[in-house]
Backbone bond lengths (Angstrom), bond angles and torsions (degrees), N, CA, C in turn:
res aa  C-N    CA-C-N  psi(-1)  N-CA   C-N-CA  omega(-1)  CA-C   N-CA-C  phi
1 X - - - 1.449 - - 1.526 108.75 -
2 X 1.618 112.47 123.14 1.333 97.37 178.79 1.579 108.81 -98.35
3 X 1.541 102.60 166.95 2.004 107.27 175.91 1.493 101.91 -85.95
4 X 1.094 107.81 159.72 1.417 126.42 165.41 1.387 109.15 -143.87
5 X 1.455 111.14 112.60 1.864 120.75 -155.90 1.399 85.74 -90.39
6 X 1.518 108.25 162.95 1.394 97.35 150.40 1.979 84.07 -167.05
7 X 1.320 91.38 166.22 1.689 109.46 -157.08 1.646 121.16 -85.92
8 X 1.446 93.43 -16.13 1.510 106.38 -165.37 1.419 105.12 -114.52
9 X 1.622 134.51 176.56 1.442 121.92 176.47 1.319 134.19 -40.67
10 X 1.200 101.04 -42.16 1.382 122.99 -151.38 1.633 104.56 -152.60
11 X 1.647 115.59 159.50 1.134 119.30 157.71 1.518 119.40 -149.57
12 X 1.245 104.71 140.88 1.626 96.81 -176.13 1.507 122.46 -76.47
13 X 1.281 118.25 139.29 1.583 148.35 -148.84 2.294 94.75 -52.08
14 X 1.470 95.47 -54.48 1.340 104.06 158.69 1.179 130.46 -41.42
15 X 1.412 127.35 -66.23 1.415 131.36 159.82 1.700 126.83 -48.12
16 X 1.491 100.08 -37.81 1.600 102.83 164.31 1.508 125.09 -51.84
17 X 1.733 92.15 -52.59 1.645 95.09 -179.31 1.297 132.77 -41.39
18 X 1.727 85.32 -42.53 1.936 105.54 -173.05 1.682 89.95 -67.88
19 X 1.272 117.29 -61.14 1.965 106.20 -177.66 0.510 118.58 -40.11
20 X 1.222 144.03 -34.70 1.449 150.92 160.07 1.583 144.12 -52.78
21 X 1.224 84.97 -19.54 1.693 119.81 168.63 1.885 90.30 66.03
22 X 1.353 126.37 48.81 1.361 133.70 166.91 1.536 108.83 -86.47
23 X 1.564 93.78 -42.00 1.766 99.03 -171.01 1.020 105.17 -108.49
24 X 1.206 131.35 159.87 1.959 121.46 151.22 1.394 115.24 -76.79
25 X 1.335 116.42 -25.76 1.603 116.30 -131.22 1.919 98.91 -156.99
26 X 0.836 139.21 151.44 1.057 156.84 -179.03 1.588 101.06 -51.23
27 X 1.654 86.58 -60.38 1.698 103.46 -174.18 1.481 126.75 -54.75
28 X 1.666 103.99 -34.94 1.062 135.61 155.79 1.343 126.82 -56.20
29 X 1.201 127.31 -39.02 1.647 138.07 163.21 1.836 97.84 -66.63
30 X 0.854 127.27 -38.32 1.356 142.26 -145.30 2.257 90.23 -84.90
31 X 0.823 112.09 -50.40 1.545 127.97 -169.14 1.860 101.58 -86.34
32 X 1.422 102.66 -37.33 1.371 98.08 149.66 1.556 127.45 -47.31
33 X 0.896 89.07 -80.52 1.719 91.82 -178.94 1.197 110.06 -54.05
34 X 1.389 134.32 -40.85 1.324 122.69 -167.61 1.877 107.55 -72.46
35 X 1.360 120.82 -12.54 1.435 132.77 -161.30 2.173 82.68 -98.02
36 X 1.030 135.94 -20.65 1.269 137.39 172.60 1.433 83.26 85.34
37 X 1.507 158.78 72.56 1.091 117.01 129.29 1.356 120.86 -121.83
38 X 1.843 114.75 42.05 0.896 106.04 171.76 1.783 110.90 -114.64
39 X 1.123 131.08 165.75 1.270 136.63 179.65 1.233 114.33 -149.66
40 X 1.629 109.56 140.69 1.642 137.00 168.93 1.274 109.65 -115.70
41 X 1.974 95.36 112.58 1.489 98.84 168.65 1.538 99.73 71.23
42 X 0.951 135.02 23.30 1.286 124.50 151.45 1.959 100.12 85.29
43 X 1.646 113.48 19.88 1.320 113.07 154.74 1.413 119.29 -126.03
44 X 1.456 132.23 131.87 1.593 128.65 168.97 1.716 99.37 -33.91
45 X 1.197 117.79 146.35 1.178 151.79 169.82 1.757 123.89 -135.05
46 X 1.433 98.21 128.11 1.558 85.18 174.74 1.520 107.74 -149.24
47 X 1.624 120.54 35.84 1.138 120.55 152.56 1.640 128.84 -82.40
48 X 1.223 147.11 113.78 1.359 128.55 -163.80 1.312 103.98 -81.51
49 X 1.456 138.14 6.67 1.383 140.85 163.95 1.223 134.18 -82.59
50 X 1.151 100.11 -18.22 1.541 143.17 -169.78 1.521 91.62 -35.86
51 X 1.434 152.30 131.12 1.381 146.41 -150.47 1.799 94.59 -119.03
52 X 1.773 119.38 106.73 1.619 101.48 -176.70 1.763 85.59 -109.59
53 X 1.691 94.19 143.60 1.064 104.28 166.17 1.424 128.20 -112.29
54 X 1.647 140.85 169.64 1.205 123.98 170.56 1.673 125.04 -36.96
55 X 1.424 113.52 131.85 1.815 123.65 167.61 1.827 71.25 87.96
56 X 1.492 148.64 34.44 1.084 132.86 148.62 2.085 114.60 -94.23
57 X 1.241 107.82 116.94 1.582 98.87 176.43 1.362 115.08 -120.53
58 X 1.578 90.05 152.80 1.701 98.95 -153.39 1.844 90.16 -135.28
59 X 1.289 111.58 137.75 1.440 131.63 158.03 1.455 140.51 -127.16
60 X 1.084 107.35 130.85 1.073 133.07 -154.99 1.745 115.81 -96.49
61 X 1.340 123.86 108.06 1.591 115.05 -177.48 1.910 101.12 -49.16
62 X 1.366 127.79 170.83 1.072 131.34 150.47 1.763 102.68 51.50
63 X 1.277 137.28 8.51 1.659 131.12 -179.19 1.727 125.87 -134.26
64 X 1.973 93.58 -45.43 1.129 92.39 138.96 1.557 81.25 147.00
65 X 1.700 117.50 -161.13 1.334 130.55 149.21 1.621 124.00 -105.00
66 X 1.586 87.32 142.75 1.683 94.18 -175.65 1.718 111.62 -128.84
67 X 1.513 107.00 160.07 1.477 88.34 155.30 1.801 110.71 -143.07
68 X 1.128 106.72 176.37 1.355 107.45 -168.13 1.011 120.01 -98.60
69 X 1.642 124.20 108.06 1.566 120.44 -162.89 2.005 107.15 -118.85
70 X 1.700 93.05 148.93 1.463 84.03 -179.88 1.425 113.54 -73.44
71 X 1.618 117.64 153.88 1.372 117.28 168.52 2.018 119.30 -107.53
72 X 1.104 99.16 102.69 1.527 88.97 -155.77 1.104 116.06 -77.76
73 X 1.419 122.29 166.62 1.736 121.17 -172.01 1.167 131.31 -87.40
């Protein structure tokens, strides 16, 4: 499972993807989710706003599993 830090509370599920190098493109995160193969916590998700926070894990068909860790200052 890889981390994906990020600095601020929260990050949206969209923006993760792209960190993640899952999506290229917004649009691309966007067709993800709508195709169901992404999941939070072990449920399909298909809002790209969707707010993941740290100890949140998300998988991805074909990209992989991740989880969301804080990066502290």
């Amino acid at each position: 499972m890889k981390e994906v830090s990020i600095k601020t509370e929260y990050i949206a599920l969209g923006q993760m993807l792209k960190l993640a190098d899952c999506a290229s493109s917004g649009g691309h995160a966007k067709i993800l989710l709508e195709e169901g193969v992404v999941q939070v916590n072990g449920e399909v998700e298909q809002r790209r706003g969707r707010k993941l926070y740290p100890g949140d894990k998300v998988q991805v068909r074909d990209c992989g599993s991740f989880v969301i860790a804080s990066q502290e200052a």
